[in-house]
N, C-alpha and C positions, 0 to 999 in steps of 0.2 A: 586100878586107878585110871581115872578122863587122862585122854590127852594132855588136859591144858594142866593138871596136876605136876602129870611129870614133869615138863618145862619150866615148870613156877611160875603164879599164878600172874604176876606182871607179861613174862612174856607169853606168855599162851594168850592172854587177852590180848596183844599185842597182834599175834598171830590169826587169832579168831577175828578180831576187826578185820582186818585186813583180808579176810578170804570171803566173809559176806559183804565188803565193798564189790570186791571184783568178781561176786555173782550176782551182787544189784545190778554189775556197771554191763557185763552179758546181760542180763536177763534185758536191762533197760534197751540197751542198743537191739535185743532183740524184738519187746516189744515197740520200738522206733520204727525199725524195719518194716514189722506187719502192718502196721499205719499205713507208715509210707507206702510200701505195695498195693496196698489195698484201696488206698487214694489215688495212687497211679493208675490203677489197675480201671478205677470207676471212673477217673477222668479219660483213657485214653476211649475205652467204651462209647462214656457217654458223649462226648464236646460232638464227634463228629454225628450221632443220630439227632442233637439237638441240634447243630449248623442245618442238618438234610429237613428237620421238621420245621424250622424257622422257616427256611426257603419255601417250602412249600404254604405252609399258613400264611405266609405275609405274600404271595402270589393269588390262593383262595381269597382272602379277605380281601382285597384289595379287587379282585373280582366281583365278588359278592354286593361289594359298595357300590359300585359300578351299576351292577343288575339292578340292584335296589331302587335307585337315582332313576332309571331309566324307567322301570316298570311305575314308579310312584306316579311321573310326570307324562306318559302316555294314561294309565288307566284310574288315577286318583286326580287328576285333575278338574273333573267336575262333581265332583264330591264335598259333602260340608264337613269330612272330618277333620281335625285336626292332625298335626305335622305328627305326632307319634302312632296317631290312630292310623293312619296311610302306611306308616313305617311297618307296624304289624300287619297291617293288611296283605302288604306287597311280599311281605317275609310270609307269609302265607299260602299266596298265591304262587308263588315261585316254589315252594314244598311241594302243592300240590301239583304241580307241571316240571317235576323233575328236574328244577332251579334251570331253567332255561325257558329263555325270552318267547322264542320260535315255538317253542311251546304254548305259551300262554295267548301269541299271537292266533295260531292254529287253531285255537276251542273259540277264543275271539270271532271268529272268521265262520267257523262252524255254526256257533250260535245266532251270529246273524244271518246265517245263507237260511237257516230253520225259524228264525221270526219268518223273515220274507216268504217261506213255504207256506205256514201255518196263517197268513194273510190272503195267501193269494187261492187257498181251499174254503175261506169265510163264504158265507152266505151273502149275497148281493147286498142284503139287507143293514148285515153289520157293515159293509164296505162302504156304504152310504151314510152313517153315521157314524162312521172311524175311518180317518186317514190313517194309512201305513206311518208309523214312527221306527225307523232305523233303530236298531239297540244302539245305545249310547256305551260306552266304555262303564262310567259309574251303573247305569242297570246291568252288564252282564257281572263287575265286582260283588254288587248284590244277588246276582241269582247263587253267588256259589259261597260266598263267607255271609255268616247272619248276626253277629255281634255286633261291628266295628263300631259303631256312633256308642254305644255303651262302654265300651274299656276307658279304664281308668288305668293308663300307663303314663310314663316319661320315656320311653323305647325311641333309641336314637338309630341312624342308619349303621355308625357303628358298634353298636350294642348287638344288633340283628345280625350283622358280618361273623362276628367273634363267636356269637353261639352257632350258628350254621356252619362256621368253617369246625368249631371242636366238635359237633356232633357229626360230620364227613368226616375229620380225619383223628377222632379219638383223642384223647389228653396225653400230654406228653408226663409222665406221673413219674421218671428218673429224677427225683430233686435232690436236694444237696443232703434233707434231711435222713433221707433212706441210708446213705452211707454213712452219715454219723452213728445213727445209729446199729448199725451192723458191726463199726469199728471201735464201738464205747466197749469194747467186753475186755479192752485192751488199754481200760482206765488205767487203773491201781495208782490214781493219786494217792493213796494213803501207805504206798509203799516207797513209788520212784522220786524223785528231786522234780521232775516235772510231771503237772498232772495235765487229763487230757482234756485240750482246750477245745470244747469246740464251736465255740466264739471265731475261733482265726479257720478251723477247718471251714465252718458256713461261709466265711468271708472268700476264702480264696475258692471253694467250688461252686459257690454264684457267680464268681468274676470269670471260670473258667466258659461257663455257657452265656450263648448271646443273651442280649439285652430282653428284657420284657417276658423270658420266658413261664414266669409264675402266670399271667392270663391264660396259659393254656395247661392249667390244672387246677385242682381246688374246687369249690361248688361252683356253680352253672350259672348265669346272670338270673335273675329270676327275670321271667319275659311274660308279658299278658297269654291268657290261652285265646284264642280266635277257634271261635266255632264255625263250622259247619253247617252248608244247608243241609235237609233231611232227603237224603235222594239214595236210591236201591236201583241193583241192575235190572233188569229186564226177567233175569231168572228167579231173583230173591222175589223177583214181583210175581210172577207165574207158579213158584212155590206156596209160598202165601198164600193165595189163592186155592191153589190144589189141596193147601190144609186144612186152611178156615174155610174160604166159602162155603157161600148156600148151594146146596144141589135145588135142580130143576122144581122140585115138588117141596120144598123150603118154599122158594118164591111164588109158587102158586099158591098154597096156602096165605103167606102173607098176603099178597093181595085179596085171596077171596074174604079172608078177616075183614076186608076195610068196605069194598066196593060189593061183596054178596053175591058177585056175579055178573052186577049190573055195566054193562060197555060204554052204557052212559053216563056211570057215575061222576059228581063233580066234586075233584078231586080237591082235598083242603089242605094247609100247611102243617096242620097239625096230623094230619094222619101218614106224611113223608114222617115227622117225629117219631109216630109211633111206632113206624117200622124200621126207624135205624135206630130204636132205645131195642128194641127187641133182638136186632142184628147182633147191637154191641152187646147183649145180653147172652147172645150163642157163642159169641167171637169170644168173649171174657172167659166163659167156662171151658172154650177147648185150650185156650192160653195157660188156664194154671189158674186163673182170679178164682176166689172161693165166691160161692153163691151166696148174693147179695151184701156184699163187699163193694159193689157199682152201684152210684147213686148220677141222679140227672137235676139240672137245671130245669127252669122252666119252657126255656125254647131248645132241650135238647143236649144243650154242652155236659160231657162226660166230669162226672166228680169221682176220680180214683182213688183206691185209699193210699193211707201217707206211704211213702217209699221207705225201705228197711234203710239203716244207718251206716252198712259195710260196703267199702266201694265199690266189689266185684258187684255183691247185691241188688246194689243201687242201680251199674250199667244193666245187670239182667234185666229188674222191673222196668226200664225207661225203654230199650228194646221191646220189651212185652207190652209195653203200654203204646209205644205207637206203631205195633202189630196190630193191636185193638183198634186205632183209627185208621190205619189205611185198608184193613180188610172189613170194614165196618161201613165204612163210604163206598166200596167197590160195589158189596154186597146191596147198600141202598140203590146206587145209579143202577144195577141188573134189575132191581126191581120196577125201577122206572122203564125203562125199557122195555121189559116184559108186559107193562099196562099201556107201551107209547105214551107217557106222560112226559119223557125228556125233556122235552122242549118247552112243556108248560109253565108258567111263573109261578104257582106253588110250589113245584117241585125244585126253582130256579132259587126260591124265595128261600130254602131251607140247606139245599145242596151248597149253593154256592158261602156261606155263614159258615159249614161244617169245613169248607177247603184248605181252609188256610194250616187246620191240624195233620194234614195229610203228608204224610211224603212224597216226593219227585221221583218220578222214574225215568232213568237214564232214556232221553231217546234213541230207539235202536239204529242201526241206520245202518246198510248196503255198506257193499264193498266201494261203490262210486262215491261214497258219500251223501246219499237219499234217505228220507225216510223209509225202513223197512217194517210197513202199514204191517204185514203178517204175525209183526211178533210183539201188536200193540194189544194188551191184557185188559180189556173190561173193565170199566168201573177206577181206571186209577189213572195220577194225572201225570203229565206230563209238562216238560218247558223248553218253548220255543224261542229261543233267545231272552227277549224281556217280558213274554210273557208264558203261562201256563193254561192247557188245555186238558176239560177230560175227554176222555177216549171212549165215546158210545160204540158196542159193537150190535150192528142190524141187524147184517145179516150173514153170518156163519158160512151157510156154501155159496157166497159169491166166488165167482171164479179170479177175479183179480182182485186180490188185497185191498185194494185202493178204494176197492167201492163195498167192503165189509160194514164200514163205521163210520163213522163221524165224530170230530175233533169239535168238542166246544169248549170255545173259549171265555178265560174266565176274566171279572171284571179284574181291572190291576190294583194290587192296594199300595196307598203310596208308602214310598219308604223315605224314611231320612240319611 
């Protein structure tokens, strides 16, 4: 016979009540307790690394606005973009100079000491029908971002602060929801007198952290992308080269294709075509382009085929693709060179049309801060503050660099 038998059956239920009360009334106080601890436990944790990341973020940001303000109105001021278009710009510019001013000032500075360089090496002739023009602040923002007049944003100064400071100092991702959830296992409304609320938990562990702390987690502000000019070191440039280029007997043959041998032949515009469809026809096959896959315009401009749809894919092909035009252009200007037609207006007439697809090549430069003429690469172009030059090389064993080449400089095309 039960227990509650022997006792009869009144008081045994009597009995039985009364002993699963006062091991709901334990078990309740016990699941209370893990709560409470465990709430205690995440608040003492967290309040104080949320005080220490407040302090710092609203210092950052608060900097950052600052830099922003500054950089907009030294180097966007003669600019026709608008008030958010400058705001990315300068959020931009400040990335790529390691968010400091002294930074952006220094390339500033550099850039203009190298226009004045590449002026004062022109030929009498251009200095006769070109005054020296100073780089302007808006030409050098142009030589280096190439979007901005195109974005379509609303991007505020403090939009730009808020994403710069969480991308340096990481998301603060302790919120209130993490520890509801870790301490829901410790429900059993459907056993105890109270269930668990966590209506009043969220309430009192956002009031325990400073104010405003949800901006610094959750998704990322969406911000315009600002592109990039197309610019390559000095060794990406001299690789290039050593892969693709024409060897010596490439470029004789091409020539002797057009001219027959003739020293006096007169040299036409269409026949620079023919030999940088042929160029970009060698460059495309060592790149990976399958043959006859590359089709051309009439005066020359490359028709590639459509780019694949996966995004790794896509950076590969766009990489490949303007491997193809700046080793393709190098490849044409050595050809010129090797007939001395550089200087000629046919040559001028089709070269300089093909420039603008080309990438920039970091100018190298000496430990004083000079151009280091020695380790300028054939055939590819370069920028001299606000403007951009190719780099004919003459003559190989000159003894001093400086009198290897020659910097010709290219017409400017205007920007907005």
């Amino acid at each position: 016979m039960s227990i509650f038998g022997s006792l009869g059956n009144m008081r045994g239920a009597f009995i039985a009540a009364g002993t699963a009360a006062e091991k709901i009334e334990a078990l309740e106080k016990e699941r209370q307790d893990k709560i409470y601890d465990g709430f205690k436990g995440w608040v003492d944790k967290t309040v104080p690394r949320a005080g220490d990341y407040k302090t710092k973020a609203t210092i950052l940001r608060r900097k950052l606005s600052d830099q922003l303000e500054q950089v907009i109105d030294k180097y966007f001021v003669d600019t026709k973009l608008n008030d958010s278009q400058k705001v990315a710009g300068a959020r931009a510019l400040l990335k790529d100079h390691g968010n400091k001013i002294e930074n952006i000032d220094k390339a500033y500075e550099q850039s203009s000491a190298l226009s004045q360089i590449l002026y004062n090496q022109a030929s009498d002739t251009y200095k006769k029908n070109n005054t020296f023009k100073a780089l302007t602040t808006g030409a050098f923002v142009n030589s280096r971002l190439a979007n901005l007049s195109k974005l379509k944003t609303k991007e505020t100064v403090d939009d730009a602060a808020l994403f710069t400071t969480r991308t340096n100092l990481g998301d603060f991702n302790d919120s209130p929801e993490g520890i509801i959830k870790a301490l829901s296992i410790y429900d059993g409304s459907n056993i105890f007198r109270t269930g668990f609320d966590e209506a009043q938990l969220r309430n009192v562990a956002t009031q325990s952290l400073p104010a405003g702390m949800e901006e610094f987690r959750g998704a990322m502000p969406e911000l315009a992308r600002v592109e990039r000019q197309n610019v390559v070191t000095t060794l990406e440039a001299m690789k290039e080269v050593q892969a693709f280029g024409l060897n010596e007997a490439k470029v004789r043959k091409y020539i002797y294709d057009v001219n027959k041998g003739d020293t006096g032949y007169t040299w036409k515009p269409t026949d620079w075509t023919k030999i940088y469809k042929q160029g970009v026809s060698n460059v495309a096959a060592k790149t990976g382009f399958k043959e006859g896959s590359i089709s051309f315009t009439d005066d020359g401009q490359i028709i590639f085929p459509q780019a694949p749809a996966g995004s790794v894919e896509k950076k590969k092909y766009n990489e490949t693709k303007q491997t193809v035009y700046d080793v393709s252009f190098s490849n044409l200007v050595k050809n010129a060179v090797a007939a001395n037609q550089q200087n000629s207006d046919t040559f001028k007439a089709v070269a300089f049309g093909l420039a603008e697809q080309v990438s920039v090549v970091e100018t190298p430069l000496t430990s004083d801060n000079k151009v280091d003429y020695a380790k300028l690469v054939n055939g590819r172009i370069y920028r001299f503050g606000n403007q951009k030059a190719i780099y004919y090389l003459l003559d190989v064993d000159a003894k001093n660099p400086l009198d290897r080449g020659k910097l010709q400089i290219l017409p400017q095309v205007a920007t907005k």
